[in-house]
C-alpha positions as CSV (number, residue, x, y, z in Angstrom):
1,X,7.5,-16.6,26.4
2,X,8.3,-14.8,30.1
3,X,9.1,-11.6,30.3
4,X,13.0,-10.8,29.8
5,X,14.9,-9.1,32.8
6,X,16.6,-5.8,31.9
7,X,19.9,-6.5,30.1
8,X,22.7,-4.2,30.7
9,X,25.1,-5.3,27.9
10,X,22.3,-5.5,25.5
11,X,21.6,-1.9,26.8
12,X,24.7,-1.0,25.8
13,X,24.7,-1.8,22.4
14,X,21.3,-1.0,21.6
15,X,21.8,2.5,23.3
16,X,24.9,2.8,21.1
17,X,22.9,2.0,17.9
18,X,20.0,4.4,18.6
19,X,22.6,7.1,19.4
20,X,24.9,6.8,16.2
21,X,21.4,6.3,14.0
22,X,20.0,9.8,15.2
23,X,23.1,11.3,15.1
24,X,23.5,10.0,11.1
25,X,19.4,11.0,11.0
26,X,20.5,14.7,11.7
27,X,23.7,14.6,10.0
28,X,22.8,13.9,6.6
29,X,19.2,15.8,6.8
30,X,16.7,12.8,7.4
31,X,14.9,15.1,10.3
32,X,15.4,17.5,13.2
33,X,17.4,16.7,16.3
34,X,14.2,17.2,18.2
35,X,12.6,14.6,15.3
36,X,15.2,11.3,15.7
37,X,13.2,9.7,18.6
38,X,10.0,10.1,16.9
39,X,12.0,9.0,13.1
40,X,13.3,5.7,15.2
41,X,10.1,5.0,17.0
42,X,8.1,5.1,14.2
43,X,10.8,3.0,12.2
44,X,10.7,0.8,15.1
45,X,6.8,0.3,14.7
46,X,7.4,-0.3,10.9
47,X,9.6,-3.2,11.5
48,X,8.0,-4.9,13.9
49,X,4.5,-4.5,12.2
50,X,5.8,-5.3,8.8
51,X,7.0,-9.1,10.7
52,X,3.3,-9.1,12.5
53,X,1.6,-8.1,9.5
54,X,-1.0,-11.0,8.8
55,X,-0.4,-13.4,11.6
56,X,-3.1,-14.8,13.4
57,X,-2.3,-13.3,16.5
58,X,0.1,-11.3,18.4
59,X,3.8,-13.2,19.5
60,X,6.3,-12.1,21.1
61,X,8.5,-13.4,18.9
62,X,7.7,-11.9,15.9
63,X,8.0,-8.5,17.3
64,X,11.3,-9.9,18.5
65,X,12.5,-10.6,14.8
66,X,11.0,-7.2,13.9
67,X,13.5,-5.5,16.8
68,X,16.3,-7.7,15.1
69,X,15.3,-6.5,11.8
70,X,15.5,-2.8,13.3
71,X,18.7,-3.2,15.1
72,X,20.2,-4.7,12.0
73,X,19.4,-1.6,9.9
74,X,20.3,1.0,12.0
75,X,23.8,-0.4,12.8
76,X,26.9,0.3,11.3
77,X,30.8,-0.8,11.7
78,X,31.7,-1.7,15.3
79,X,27.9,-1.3,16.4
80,X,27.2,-3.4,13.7
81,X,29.8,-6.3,15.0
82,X,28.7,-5.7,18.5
83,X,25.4,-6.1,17.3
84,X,25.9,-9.4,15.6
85,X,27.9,-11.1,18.1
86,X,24.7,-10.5,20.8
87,X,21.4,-10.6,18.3
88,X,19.5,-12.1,20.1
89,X,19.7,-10.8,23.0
90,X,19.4,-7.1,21.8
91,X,16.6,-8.2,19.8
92,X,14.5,-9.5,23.1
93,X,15.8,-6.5,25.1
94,X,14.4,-4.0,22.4
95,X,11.2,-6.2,22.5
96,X,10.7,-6.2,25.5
97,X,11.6,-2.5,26.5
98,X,10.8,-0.4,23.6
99,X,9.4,2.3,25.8
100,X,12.8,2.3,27.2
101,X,14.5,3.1,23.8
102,X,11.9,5.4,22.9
103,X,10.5,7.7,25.3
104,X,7.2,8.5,23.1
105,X,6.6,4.8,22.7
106,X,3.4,4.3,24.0
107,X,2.3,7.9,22.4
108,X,3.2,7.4,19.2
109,X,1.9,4.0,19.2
110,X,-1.3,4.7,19.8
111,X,-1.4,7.6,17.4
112,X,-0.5,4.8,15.2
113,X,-3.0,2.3,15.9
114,X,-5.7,5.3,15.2
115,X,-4.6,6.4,12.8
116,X,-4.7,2.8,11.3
117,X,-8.0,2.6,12.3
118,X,-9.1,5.8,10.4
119,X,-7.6,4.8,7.2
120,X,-7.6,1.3,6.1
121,X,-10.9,0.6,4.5
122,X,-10.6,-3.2,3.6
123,X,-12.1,-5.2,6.4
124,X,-9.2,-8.2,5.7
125,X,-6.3,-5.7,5.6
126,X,-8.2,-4.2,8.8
127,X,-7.6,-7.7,11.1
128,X,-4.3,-8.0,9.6
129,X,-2.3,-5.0,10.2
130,X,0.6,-5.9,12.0
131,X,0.3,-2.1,13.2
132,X,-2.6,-2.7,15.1
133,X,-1.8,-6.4,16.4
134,X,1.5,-4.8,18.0
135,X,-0.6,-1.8,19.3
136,X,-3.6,-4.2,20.9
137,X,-0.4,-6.6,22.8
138,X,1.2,-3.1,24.0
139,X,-1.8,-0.6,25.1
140,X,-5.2,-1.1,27.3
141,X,-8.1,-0.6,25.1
142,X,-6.9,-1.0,21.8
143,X,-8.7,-4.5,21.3
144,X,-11.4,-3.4,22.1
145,X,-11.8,-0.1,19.7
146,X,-10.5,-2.7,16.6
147,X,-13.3,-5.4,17.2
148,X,-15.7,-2.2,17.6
149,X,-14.5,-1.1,14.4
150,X,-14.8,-4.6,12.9
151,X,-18.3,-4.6,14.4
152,X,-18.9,-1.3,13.0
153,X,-18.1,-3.0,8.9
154,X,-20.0,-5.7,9.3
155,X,-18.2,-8.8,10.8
156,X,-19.8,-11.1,12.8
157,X,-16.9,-12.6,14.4
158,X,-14.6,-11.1,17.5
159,X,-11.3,-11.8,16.6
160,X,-8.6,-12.4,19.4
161,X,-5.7,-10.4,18.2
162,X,-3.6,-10.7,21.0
163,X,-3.4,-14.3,23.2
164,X,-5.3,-13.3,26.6
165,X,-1.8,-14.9,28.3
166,X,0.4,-12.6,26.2
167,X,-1.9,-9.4,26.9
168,X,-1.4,-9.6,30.6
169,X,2.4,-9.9,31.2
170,X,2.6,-7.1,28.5
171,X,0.3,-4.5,29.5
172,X,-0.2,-6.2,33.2
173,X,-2.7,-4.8,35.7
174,X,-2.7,-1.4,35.7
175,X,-3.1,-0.8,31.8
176,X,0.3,0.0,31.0
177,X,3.2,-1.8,29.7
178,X,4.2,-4.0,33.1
179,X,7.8,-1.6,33.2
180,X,8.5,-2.6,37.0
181,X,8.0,-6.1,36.4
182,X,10.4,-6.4,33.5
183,X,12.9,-4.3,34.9
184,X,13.1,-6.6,38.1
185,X,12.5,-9.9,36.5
186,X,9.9,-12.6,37.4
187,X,9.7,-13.6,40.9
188,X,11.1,-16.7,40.5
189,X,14.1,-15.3,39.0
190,X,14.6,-12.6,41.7
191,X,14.6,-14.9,44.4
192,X,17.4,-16.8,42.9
């Protein structure tokens, strides 16, 4: 799967959502104002992770259905039609972009991941964790301190939780989630 270009009308209605579902968050007592992002990021992870969870491997698609599954619970009424009439391509925007959406992302997802790490004591739950999977596709190093840790229990086996293909259009060169390059599209596409 390539890398999506930045969707403005998809933007729209998924900035709409988020908006609205903090606003509901705060209104009926869920959390803080200052809490929402943190609430909806960490919701965010949940759905994704809970589509991952005991895959193989890391797609993109799954965390795709996951952003679906999100956006479909955190609609309502007219942001709930709006939704529905553009799924899928709010679903690959939000995929694609979550440090857009949520501007601790990256933090919170690694916070996540460790604190995964530090708490699941089954080995096969361990490889599984849809938590970790999404965190080792999205963050530089993350691979790398899971199959330590599965070293660390006693496998014998290094497990490729995230296609090598898949890890570099996500997290790209520099270590970080490749932002510029989905923003602007693939070459091929800017050219046109």
């Amino acid at each position: 799967m390539t890398l999506q270009p930045f969707d403005n009308k998809a933007h729209e209605i998924i900035a709409t959502i988020l908006d609205d579902a903090a606003e509901r968050l705060v209104r009926e007592k869920i959390c803080q104002a200052r809490q929402a992002d943190e609430y909806l990021t960490l919701a965010y992870i949940g759905a994704c992770s809970s589509i991952i969870e005991h895959a193989t491997a890391y797609l993109q698609v799954d965390e795709t259905i996951g952003a679906g599954v999100f956006l479909e619970r955190y609609s309502v009424g007219k942001n709930r039609q709006a939704f529905h009439h553009n799924d899928t391509r709010c679903s690959k925007q939000l995929a694609t972009h979550p440090n857009v959406y949520f501007p601790d992302y990256l933090t919170i997802l690694r916070l996540a991941s460790l604190n995964t790490l530090n708490t699941i004591s089954d080995v096969r739950s361990l490889r599984a964790n849809g938590t970790l999977m999404l965190a080792a596709a999205s963050l530089p190093g993350v691979a790398t301190d899971i199959r330590r840790e599965l070293r660390r229990r006693g496998l014998s086996f290094d497990p490729s939780l995230v296609p090598d293909d898949v890890m570099q259009k996500r997290i790209g060169p520099r270590g970080t989630l490749a932002i510029a390059h989905r923003i602007a599209g693939p070459k091929s596409e800017r050219s046109r």
